[in-house]
N, C-alpha and C positions, 0 to 999 in steps of 0.2 A: 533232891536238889531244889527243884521251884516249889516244893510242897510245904517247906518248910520257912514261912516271913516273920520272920518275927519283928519289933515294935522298929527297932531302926530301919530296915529296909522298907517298911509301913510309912513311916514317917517319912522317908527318905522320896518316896514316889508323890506321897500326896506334896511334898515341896516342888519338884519336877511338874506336876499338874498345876499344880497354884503359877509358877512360873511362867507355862508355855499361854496359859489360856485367861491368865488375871483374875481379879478379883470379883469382877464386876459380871462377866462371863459363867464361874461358877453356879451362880443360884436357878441361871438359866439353862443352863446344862441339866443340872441335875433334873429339872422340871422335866424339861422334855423327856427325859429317861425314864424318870417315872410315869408319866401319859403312855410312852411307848411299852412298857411293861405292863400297864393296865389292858392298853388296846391288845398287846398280846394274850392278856392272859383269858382278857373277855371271847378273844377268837378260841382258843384255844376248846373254853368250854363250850362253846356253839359248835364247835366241831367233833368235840364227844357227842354230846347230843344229838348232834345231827346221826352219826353213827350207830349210838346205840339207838335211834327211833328206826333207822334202815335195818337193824339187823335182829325189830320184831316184824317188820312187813314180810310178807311168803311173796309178794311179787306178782301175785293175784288181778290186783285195783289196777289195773294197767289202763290209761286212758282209750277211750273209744276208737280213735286214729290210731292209734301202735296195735288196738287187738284186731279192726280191719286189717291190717298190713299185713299181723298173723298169720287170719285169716288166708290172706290173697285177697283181697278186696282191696279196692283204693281208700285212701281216704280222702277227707272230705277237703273241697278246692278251699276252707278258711286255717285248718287244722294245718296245710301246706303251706300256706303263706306266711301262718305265726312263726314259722321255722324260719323264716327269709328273712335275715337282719335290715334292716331299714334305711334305704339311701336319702340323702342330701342331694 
């Protein structure tokens, strides 16, 4: 049923769009959408990336404060503080 548009129902909407939102509004639409598709897609591949780099690490390289804590040992009074978001 919705799979199948052919040229008039095509037509028929982009007239409905051109109506609700003018002429002048179009070119600036469209821009934005495309920005927004870039910025999606730019994430999208930062976030394979980031993936496939986590899924050669063995988990090993663990920083000196998490392998203390491992340990049982504290860690260190700056490695504490980094962790403590920053008041105003």
């Amino acid at each position: 049923m919705f799979g199948r548009l052919g040229a008039p129902e095509i037509i028929l909407i982009l007239v409905v769009v051109l109506l609700l939102f003018g002429a002048k509004r179009l070119p600036d639409m469209a821009r934005s959408f495309g920005q927004s598709l870039r910025i999606l897609k730019s994430e999208t591949k930062a976030m394979r990336k980031d993936e496939a780099g986590e899924a050669h690490t063995d988990g090993s390289a663990a920083t000196p404060a998490l392998q203390s804590v491992a340990d049982g040992r504290h860690a260190a009074p700056e490695a504490a503080e980094a962790d403590v978001p920053h008041r105003r």
